[in-house]
Backbone as a ProteinNet text record, in pm:
[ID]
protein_1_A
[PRIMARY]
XXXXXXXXXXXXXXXXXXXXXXXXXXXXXXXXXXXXXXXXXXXXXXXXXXXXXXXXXXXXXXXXXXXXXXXXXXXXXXXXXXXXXXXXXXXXXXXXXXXXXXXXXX
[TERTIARY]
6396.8	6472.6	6375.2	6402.4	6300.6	6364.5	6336.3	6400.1	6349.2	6416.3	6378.3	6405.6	6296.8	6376.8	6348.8	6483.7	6544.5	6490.1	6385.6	6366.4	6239.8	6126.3	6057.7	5917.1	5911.2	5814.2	5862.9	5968.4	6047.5	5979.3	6035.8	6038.5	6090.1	6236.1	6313.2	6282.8	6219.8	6171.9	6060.6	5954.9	5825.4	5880.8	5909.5	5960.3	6013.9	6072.5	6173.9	6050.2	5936.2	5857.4	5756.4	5719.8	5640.8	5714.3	5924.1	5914.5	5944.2	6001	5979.3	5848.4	5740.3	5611.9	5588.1	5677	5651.6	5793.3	5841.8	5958.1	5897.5	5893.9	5886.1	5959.3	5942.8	6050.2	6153.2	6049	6092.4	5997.2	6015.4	5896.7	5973	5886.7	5918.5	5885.8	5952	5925.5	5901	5994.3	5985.4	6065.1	5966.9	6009.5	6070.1	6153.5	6206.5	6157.1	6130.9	6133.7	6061.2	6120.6	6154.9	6054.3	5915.5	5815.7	5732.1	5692.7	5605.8	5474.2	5385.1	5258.2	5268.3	5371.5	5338.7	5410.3	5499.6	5558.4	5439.6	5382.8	5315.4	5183.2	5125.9	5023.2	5079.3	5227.6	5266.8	5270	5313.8	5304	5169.4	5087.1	4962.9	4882.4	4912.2	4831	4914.3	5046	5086.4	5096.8	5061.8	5072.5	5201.6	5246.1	5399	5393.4	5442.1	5407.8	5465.6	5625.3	5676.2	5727.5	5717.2	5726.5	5778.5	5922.7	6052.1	6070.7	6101.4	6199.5	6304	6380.9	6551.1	6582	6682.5	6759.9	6823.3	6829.4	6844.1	6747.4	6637.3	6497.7	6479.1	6516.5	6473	6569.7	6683.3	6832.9	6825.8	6770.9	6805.2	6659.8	6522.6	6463.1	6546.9	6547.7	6546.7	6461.6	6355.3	6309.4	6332.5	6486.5	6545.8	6660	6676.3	6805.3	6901.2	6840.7	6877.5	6816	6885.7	6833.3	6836.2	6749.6	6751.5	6770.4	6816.4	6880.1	6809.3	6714.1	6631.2	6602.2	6722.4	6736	6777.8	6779.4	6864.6	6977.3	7069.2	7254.8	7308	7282	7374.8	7369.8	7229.3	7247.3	7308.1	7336.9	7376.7	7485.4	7606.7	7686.4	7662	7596.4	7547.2	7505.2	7375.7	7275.2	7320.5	7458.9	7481.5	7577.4	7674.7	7795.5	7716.5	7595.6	7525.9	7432.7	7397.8	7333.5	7431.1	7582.2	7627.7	7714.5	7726	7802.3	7680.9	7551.1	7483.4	7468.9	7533.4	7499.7	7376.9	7362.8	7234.2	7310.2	7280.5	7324.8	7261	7323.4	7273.9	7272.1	7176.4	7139.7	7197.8	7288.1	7273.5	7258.1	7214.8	7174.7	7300	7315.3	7354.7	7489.1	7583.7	7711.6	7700.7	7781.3	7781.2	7806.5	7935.8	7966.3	8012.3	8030.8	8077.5	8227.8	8280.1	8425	8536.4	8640.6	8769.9	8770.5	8776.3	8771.8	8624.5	8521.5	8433.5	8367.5	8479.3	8458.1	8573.5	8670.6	8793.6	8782.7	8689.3	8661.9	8618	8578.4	8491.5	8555.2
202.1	314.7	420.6	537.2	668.5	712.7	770	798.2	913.7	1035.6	1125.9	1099.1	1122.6	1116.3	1288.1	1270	1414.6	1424.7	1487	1482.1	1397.5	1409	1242.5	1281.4	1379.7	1367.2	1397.8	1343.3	1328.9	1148.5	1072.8	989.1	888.8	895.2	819.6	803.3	946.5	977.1	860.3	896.9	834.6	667.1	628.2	451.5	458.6	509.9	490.9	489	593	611.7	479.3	434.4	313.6	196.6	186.5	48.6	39.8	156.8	207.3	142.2	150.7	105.2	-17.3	-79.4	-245.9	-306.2	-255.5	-262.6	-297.5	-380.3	-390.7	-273.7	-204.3	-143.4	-36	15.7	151.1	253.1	354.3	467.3	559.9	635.3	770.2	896.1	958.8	1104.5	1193.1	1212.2	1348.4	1323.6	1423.6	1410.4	1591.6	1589.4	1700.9	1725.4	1852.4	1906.3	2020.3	2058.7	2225.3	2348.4	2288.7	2330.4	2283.5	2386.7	2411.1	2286.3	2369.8	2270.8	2135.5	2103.9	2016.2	1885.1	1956.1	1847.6	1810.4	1936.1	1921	1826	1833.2	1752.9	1625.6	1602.4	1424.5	1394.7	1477	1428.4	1385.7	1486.5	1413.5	1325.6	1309.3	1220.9	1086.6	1099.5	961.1	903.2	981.2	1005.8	1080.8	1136	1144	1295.4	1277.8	1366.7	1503.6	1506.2	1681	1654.6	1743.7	1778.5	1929.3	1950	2055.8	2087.9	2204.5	2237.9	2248.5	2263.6	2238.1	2108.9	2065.5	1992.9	2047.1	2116.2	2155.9	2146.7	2174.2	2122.2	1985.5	1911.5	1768.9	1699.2	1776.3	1666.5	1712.5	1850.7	1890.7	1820	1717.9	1624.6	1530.8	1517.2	1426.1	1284.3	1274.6	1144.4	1114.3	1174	1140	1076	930.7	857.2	830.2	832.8	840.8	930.6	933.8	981.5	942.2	934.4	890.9	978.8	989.9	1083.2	1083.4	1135.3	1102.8	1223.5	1370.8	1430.2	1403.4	1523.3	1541.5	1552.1	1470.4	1471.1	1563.7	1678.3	1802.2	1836.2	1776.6	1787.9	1704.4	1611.6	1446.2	1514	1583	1629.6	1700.5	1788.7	1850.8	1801.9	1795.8	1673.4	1566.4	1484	1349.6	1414.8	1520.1	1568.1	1620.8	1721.5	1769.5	1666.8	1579.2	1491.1	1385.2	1328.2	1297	1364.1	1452.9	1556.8	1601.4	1542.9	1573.2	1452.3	1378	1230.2	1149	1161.9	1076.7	945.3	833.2	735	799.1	770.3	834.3	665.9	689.6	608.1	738.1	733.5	805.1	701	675.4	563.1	625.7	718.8	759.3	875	862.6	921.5	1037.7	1018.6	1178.5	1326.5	1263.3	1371	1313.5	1346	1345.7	1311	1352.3	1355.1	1377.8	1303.7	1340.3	1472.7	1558.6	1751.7	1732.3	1744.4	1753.1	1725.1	1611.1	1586.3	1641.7	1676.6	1715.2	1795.7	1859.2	1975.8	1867.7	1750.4	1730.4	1686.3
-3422	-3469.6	-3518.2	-3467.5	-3551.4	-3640.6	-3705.7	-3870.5	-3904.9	-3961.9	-4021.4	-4226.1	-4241	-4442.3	-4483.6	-4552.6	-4618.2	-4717.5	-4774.8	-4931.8	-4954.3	-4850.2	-4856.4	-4946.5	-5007.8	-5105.9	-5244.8	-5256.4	-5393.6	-5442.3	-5556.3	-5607.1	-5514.7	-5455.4	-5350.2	-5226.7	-5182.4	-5005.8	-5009.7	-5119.5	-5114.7	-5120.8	-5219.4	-5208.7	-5063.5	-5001.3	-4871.1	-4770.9	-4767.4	-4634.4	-4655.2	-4800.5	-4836.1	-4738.6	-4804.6	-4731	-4571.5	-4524.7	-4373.5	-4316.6	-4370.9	-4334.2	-4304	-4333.8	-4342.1	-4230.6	-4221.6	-4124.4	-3960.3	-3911	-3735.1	-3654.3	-3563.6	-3486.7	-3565.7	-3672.1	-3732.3	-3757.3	-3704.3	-3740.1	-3765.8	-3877.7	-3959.1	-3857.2	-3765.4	-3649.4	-3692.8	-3857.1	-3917.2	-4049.5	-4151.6	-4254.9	-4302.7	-4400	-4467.5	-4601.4	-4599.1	-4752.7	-4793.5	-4894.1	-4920.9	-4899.4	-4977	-4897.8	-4780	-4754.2	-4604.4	-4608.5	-4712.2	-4748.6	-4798.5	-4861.4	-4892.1	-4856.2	-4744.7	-4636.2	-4553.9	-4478.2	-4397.6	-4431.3	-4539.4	-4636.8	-4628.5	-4661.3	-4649.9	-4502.4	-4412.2	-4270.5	-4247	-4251.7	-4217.5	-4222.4	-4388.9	-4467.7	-4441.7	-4364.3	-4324.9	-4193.6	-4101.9	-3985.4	-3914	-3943.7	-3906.9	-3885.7	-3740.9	-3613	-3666.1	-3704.8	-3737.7	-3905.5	-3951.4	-4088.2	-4063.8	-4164.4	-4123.5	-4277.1	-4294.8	-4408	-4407.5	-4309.9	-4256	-4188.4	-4255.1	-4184	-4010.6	-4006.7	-3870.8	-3756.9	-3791.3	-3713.5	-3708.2	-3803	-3785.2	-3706.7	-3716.3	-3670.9	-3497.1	-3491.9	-3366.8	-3240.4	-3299.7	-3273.2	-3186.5	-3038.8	-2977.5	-3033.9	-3111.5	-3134.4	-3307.7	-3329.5	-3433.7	-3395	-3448	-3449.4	-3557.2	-3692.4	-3805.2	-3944.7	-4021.8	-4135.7	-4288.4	-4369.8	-4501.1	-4570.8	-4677.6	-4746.7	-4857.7	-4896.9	-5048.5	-5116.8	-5110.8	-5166.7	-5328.6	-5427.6	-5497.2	-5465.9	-5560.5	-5538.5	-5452.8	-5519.7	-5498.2	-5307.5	-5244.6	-5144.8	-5043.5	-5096.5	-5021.5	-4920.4	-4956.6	-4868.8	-4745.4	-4759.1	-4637.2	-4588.2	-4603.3	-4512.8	-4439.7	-4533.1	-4432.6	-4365	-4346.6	-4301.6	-4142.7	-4191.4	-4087.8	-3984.3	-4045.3	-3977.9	-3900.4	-3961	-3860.1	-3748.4	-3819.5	-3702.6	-3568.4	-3608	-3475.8	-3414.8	-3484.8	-3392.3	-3449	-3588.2	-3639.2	-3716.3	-3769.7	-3782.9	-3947.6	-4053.5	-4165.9	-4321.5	-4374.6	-4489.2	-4630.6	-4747.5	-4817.7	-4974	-5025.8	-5123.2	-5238.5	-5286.5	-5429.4	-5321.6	-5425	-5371.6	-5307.4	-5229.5	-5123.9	-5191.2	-5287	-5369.9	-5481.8	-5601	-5724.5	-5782.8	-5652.5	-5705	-5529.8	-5581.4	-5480.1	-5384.1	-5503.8	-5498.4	-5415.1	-5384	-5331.1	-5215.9	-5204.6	-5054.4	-4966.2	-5011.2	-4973.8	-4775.8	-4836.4	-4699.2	-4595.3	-4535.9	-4506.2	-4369.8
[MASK]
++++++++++++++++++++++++++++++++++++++++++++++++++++++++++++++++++++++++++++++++++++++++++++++++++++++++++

């Protein structure tokens, strides 16, 4: 499985790309997050080929099959709504949304 993580130089991304590593028959394609440099700094320094600040670049990756979600809360909705609406198989650890009212649209 290739895997993109959302958020992967946060606290959560980082534990997630650590145990990704140890997994048989899983590799990290591309990681997300907010800045430029210092996505691009974790891609490298981990090997991991594209490093994106949008979710839209990473999802729209042919050698993306899924996604980890290791944002802050507030983004969990979008991200997993957008990521499966493109056809990614999605991990979101901590609630999508907060409440009834919040997911309502979805």
């Amino acid at each position: 499985m290739r895997i993109c993580v959302a958020g992967a130089y946060g606290a959560f991304g980082l534990k997630h790309l650590d145990a990704l590593a140890n997994i048989d028959g899983v590799e990290v394609t591309s990681v997300m997050g907010p800045t430029k440099d210092k996505i691009e700094a974790l891609a490298a320094e981990r090997g991991i080929g594209h490093a994106g600040v949008t979710l839209e670049e990473c999802i729209a990756r042919d050698d993306v099959d899924a996604v980890i979600v290791g944002t802050p809360d507030h983004w969990h909705q979008r991200i997993s709504v957008d990521a499966l609406r493109a056809g990614k198989a999605v991990y979101c650890e901590k609630p999508m949304v907060h409440s009834i009212a919040e997911g309502a649209d979805l």
